[in-house]
Every structure is written in structure tokens, then in C-alpha cells.
N, C-alpha and C positions, 0 to 999 in steps of 0.2 A: 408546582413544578411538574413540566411533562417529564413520566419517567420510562415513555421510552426506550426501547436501544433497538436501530437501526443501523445499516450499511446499505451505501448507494456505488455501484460502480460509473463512474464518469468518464472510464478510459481504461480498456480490455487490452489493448493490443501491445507488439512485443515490436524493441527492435527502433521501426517508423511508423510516422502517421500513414494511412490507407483513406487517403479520399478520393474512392473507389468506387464504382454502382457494385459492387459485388460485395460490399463490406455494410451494403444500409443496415440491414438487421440487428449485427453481433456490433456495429460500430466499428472507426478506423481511429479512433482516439487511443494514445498510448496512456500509460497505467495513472490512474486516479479513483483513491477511495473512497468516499466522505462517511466519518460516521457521525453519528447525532447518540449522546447518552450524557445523565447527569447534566444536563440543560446546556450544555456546551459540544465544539464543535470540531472535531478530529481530523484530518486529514491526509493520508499517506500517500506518497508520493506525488510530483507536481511533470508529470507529464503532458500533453495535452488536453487532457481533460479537466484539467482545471482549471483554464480558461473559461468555459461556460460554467461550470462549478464559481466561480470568481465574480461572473456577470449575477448569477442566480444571490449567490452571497452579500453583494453589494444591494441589489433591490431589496431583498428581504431588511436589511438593516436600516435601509432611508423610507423604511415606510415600520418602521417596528419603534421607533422613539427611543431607541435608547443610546447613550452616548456614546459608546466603545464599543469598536467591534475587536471580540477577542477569539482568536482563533491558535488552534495547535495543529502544526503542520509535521510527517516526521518523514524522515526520510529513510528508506530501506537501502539504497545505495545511492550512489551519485553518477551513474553512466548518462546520456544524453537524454534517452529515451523514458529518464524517469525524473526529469530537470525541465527540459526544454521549452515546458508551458510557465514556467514563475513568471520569465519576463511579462507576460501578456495577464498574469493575475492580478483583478482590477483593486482589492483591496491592499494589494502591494503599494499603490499609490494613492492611496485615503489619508489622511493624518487622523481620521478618526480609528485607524487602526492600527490594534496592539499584539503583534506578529508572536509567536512562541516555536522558531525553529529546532528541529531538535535531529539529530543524526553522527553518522560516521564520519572517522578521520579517513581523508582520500590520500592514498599516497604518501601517510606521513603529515599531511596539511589538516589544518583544523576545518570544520563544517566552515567558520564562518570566512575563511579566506576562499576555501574552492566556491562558496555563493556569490562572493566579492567577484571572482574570477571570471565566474560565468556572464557578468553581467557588465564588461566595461570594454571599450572599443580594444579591435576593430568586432566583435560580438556582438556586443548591444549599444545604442548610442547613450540609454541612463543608466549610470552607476547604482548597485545594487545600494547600498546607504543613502544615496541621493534622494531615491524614491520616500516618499511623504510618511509612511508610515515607522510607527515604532515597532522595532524590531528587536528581541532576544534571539543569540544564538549559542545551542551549546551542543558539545561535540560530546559523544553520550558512547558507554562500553555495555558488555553484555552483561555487567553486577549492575547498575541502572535499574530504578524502576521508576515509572512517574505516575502520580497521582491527581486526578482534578478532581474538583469537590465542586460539589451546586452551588455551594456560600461564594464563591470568589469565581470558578471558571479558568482560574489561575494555576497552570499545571506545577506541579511540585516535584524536583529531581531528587531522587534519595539514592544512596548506597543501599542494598537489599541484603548485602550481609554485615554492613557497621551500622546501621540503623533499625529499630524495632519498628514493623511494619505493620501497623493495622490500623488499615483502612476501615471510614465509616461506612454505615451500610449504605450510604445513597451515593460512594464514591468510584469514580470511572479509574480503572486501576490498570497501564499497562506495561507488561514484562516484555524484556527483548531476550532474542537468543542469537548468535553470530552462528552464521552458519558460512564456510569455507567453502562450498563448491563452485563459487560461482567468482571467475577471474576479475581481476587479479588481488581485489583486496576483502573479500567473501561480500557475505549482503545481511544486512539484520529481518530477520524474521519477529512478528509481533504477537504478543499476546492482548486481547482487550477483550476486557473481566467488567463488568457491572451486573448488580442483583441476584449474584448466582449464574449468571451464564456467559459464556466467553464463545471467543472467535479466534481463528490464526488466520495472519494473513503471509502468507508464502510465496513469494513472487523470486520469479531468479535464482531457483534452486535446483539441484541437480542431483538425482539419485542414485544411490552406491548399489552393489552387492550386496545383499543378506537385508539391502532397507538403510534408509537414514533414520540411524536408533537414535540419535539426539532431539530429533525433528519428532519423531513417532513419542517420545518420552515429553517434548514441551506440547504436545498437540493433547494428551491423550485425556481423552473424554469430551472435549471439545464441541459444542453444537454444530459447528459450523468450522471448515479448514477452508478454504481458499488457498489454491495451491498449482505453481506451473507445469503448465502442459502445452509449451510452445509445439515441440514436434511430435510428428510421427515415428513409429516406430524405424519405417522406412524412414525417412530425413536423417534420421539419427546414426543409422548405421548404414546408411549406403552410401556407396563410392558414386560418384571421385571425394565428393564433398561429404565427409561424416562429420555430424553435428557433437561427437562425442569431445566434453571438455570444454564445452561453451558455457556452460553452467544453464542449460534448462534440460527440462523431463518431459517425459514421454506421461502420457493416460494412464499407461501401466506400474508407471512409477507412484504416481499421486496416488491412486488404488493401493497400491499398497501399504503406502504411508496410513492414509485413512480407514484403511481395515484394520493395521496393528496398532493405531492409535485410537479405534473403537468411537471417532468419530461419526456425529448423528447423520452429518450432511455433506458434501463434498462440493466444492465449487471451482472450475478449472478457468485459469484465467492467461494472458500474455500469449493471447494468441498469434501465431507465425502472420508476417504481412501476407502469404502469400495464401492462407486458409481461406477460400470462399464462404459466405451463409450456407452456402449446401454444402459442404464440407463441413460446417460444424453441427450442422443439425444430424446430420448424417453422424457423426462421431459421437454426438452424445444419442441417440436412439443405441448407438451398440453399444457404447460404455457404460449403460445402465443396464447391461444385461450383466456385468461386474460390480457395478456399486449401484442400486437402488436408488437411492438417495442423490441423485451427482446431476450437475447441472452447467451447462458450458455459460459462462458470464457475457451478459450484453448489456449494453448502454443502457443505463435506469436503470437497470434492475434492482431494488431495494427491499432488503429483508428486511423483517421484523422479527428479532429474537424474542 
């Protein structure tokens, strides 16, 4: 078994797609994560990046011999900008494939009716069930934990405080935590744990006074945070248009988080459409004069923990 643990960014961007000459670099793909641990295959968020993530996933499978493609997809929130690539996801429509959704209630609506939603005219001309693949969906809270094991691939939903949790050692293990700041129905923030070392991934959040202590408490010790930094300080607070309340952060915010959460590595991701390649290059050469370690996210980039 490869044991592995990896994370690929497939789609940085915040908001819209930017297919832009000024976006080639950092990429104009909106948020897509793929991780790879415990011989199976994770996915957060289905923004435009997971369209080529979908193309790449499907080749790999019709030349690897094996008969199911099983994959876990999860969802942080349901706004556009972190949806609007499933239609165009090529194993959405495989019958050899066996789909494991997992996310928030929207509005009161379960996961599996706002996917149904998104996906039937006048929107999309194929109905999200229509499509060939087998499909689980479950609508999942912040007591949730899920576990996949190498034997199956087969993600497993538990209650974390009615269920005795221990996982085996070659088991991908991930915890959610709800975090409120980001309108109008908050957004799940994720933990993923294999071998001893974890990741947060933090997309669409927005930081308080005195620090988001919830956030800095599920992060802390962390290898790696991955955490938003759509605006500027300036965006954020200047008029006419302040960005305050939209539910994303500033550099200075993430920094903090990642300094009182004593994480190893920082990685700022949902970048504003309107950030240039020289503007984020430029941004992170300064914000590593504050966090050492910190790294503005672009298309590929794929760590190895």
C-alpha cells in the first residue's frame, strides 16, 4: 500500500473563475483540494478545479484495472464558487463510479436536495441522480467524524461523542469543526489526520478580535493550516466598499491564527479575483517576513506531509 499523504490544490481562487493572462501562475480555478492518504482519494470542495482533477481521475482509473472508482468528496460550504465545477466532474458520469458526498445542511435543506438543486433545468440540462454514477449522500454536523481505512476505501460516518473512536494506524481520520463567520449558514472547516500528521483546511473564514480561538484550538500543532486570505488589509477596511462581514481574512488574520495555533507551515489560499501573479508574489515575499513558513497557494502545488 502507498502510504503516502499528499494534498494537491486544483483551484485557489475566491469568489469567480479568472481566465485571465494575469492569473497563469497562482491559477484562476476556484477552490479544489485533492488529497491522496490510506490508498484512497479525498476531495474538498468542487469548484472549478475539479473539472481537470475529474479529467485526470478518470484516466488514471481506465488504465489502473480496477473496477470501482471510489472516491470522497466533502464539502466546506455550498456557495457557487465552491459547487459550480461538479456538473462538468467526468466521474459524475461513469457507472463505474461510487461517489461518497459528504457536507452541510443549506438553508435548513439537506446536502442531498441543494446537489439535486443545482443540477436540474433551467441550470443544468442533466439531473444530478440521472447522471451514471452511484452516488451516497449525507448531510454531516460538527459531532461527525469520518474514517477510511485502506481495507475498503469506504469512508465510515460516526458520532465522535456516542461512538468509541479508535482508529487503526494506517486509517485516514477526518474531524469537522463549524465555524460561524462566514454568511449566512457558517462553513465546515476540516481536520485530516493520517500517520501522526494532520492538515486544516480553512477556506471562508473570517477572523475576530483577540483571534478565532475555536479555529486556533482545532488547528493547534498542525503541520500544515491552509487558511483564507482573500483580502487586503486595504479591501477589507476601505470605503466605500469594506469587505468587513463577508466572511474572509486578511494575511494578518491567518498569521495569527497560525502563530497561536503553533502550526509548522501556513498556506493562504481563495485568492480575491482581482489579485494579480505580482501581487501575490509580492504578498507573500512580505508575509514571510511574519510567518517563515507561509506560502501563497497555486495550481499543483502538492505537498507531501
Amino acid at each position: 500500500m502507498n502510504r503516502d499523504f499528499t494534498f494537491t490544490f486544483w483551484g485557489v481562487r475566491g469568489s469567480h473563475p479568472v481566465p485571465q493572462p494575469y492569473a497563469l501562475k497562482f491559477g484562476g480555478n476556484t477552490t479544489c483540494l485533492e488529497i491522496r492518504a490510506a490508498g484512497a482519494v479525498v476531495i474538498i470542495d468542487a469548484g472549478t478545479g475539479i473539472i481537470k482533477l475529474g479529467e485526470k481521475l478518470a484516466q488514471e482509473f481506465f488504465t489502473s484495472g480496477e473496477k470501482i472508482l471510489e472516491l470522497t468528496i466533502l464539502f466546506t460550504h455550498l456557495h457557487h464558487d465552491h459547487t459550480q465545477g461538479l456538473p462538468f466532474f467526468t466521474p459524475l458520469y461513469l457507472g463505474q463510479s461510487h461517489l461518497h458526498f459528504f457536507g452541510p445542511r443549506n438553508f435548513g435543506g439537506e446536502l442531498s436536495v441543494t446537489l439535486e438543486r443545482s443540477m436540474i433545468p433551467p441550470n443544468f440540462p442533466i439531473d444530478f441522480y440521472h447522471s451514471n454514477s452511484v452516488k451516497e449522500v449525507e448531510t454531516i454536523k460538527e459531532n461527525n467524524m469520518i474514517i477510511i481505512s485502506p481495507d475498503s476505501k469506504t469512508p465510515k460516518l460516526i458520532n465522535k461523542f456516542q461512538n468509541e473512536v479508535k482508529p487503526a494506524e494506517n486509517d485516514m481520520v477526518i474531524s469537522i469543526m463549524n465555524d460561524y463567520s462566514h454568511p449566512a449558514n457558517g462553513v465546515f472547516v476540516y481536520k485530516i489526520e493520517y500517520k501522526n500528521r494532520a492538515f486544516i483546511f480553512a477556506t471562508d473564514v473570517e477572523g475576530y478580535i483577540f483571534g478565532n480561538s475555536k479555529l486556533i484550538e482545532f488547528a493547534k500543532g498542525a503541520d500544515y493550516l491552509i487558511h483564507d486570505a482573500q483580502y487586503t488589509k486595504e479591501q477589507y477596511v476601505g470605503l466605500p466598499t469594506p469587505k468587513q462581514g463577508f466572511g474572509h481574512s486578511t494575511a494578518e488574520m491567518a498569521i495569527e491564527v497560525a502563530k497561536r495555533a503553533e502550526v509548522k507551515n501556513l498556506i493562504l489560499t481563495h485568492h480575491d479575483p482581482s489579485a494579480t501573479d505580482s501581487d501575490l508574489r509580492k504578498r507573500q515575499s512580505y508575509y514571510r517576513r511574519r510567518f517563515r513558513n507561509l506560502t501563497y497557494a497555486y495550481e499543483g502545488l502538492t505537498v507531501k506531509l
